[in-house]
N, C-alpha and C positions, 0 to 999 in steps of 0.2 A: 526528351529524346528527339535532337533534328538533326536533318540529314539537309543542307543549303544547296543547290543544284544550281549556278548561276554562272555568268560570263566570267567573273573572277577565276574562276573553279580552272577554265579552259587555259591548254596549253597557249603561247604566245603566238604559235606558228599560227593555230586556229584562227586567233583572235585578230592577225594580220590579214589571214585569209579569206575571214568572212566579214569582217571590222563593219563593212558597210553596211551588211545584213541583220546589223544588232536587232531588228523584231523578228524576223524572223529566229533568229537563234534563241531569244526568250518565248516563242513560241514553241519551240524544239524540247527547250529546259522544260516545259510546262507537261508539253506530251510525253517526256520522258519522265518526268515526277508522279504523272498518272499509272503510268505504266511501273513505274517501281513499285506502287501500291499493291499491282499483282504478284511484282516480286519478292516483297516482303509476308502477301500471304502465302506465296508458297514456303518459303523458310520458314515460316510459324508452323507447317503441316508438316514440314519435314525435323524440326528440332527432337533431338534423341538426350534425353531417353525415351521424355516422353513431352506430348506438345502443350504449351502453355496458353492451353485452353480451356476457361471450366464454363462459365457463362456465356463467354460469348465478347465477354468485356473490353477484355487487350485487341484482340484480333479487329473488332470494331471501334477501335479509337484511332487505325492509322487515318490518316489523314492528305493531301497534298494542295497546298497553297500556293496560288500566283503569286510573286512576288515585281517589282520592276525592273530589276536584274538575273529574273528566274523562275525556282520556285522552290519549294521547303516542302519535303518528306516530313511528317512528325508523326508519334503516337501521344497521344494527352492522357492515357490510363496514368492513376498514379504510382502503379506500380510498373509504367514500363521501365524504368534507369534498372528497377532489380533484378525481371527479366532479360533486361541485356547484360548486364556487368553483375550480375550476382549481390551475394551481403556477403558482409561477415559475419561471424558468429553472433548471434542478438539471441532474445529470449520476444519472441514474435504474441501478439495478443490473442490470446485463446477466442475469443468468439467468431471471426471471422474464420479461422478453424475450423473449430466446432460448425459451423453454416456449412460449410464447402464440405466437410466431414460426412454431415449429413445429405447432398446432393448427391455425392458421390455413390454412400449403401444406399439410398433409394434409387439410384437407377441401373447398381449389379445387385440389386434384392430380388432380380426378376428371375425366373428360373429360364435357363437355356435350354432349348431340345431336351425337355423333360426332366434336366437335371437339376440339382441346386446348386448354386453356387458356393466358393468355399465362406464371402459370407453368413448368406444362409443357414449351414450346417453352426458356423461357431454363434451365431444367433439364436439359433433352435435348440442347444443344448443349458443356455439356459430358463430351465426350472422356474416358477412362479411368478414369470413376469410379463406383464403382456409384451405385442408384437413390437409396439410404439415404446415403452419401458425399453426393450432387448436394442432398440436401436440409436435410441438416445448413449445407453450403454456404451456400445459399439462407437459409437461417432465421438464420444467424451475419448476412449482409448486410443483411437485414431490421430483426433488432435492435440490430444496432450504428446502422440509419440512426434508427430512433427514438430511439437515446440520445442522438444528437446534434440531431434535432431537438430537443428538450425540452433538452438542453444549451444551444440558442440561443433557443427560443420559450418553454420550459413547454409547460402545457397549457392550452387555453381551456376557460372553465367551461361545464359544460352543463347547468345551471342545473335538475336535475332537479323538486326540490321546488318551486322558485319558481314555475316553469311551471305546477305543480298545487295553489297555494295558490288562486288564485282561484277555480277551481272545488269547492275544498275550501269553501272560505267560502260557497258558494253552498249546497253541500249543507247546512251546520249549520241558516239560515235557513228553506230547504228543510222540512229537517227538524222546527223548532221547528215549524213554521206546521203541518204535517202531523200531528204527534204532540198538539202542546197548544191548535192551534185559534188561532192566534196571527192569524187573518184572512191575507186576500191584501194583497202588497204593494205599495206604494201608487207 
């Protein structure tokens, strides 16, 4: 998943009108490709339903690269393409699942202001099994329901970059107008 931020990119009128200032204007790209990086964690914090974040993984894989004509937005996780554009229906591998499953009841297994969670309560109600048995349990039921959800739905996309293309483009303009004098826009 890249996002190419470079002279090509720019309208012609631009490219007339700053033609001579081509480092600077790669310089521009560059600062504006850093700056996308903020922009793309916000979309990640704001994605609904809920944000596609469990580790920590996706959200620490963007990235932004100098390049000679610019520079290059990317995320390297290997799951970013399915976070932006979704799947289709597949039959996804149970143990990575099951991991995430169990990340997941261990950190609402805590009780809230004295109460228990509804975890918790459907944990506790089984009968002769230890705490670690009850949640192994819980995490197998978990991931096998996701695998058949996305067995029958996929996954809907959550359109991370897209969401924060606009405001990326907003920034380059931004930017040109601010670094090379390019006047206010009209």
């Amino acid at each position: 998943m890249t996002v190419h931020i470079s002279l090509d990119k720019l309208p012609d009128a631009l490219e007339k009108k700053f033609g001579s200032h081509r480092a600077a204007l790669v310089s521009v790209m560059v600062e504006a490709a850093n700056l996308g990086l903020q922009r793309l964690g916000d979309s990640v914090e704001d994605t609904k339903p809920y944000i596609p974040v469990d580790s920590g993984g996706y959200a620490a894989s963007f990235h932004a690269q100098k390049r000679h004509d610019g520079a290059d937005v990317f995320n390297d996780a290997p799951h970013a393409p399915i976070i932006e554009y979704g799947s289709r229906p597949h039959w996804p591998p149970f143990q990575p699942l099951f991991e995430w499953a169990l990340r997941k009841l261990r950190g609402k297994g805590k009780a809230v202001g004295g109460q228990r969670s509804a975890t918790q309560s459907r944990v506790g109600r089984r009968k002769g099994k230890s705490k670690a048995e009850q949640l192994v349990t819980e995490a197998r039921s978990w991931a096998r329901g996701v695998q058949i959800a996305h067995s029958k739905h996929g996954m809907k996309p959550r359109r991370v970059f897209a969401r924060a293309l606009p405001q990326m483009r907003k920034d380059v303009g931004m930017l040109i107008r601010a670094r090379l004098g390019g006047g206010k826009r009209q």
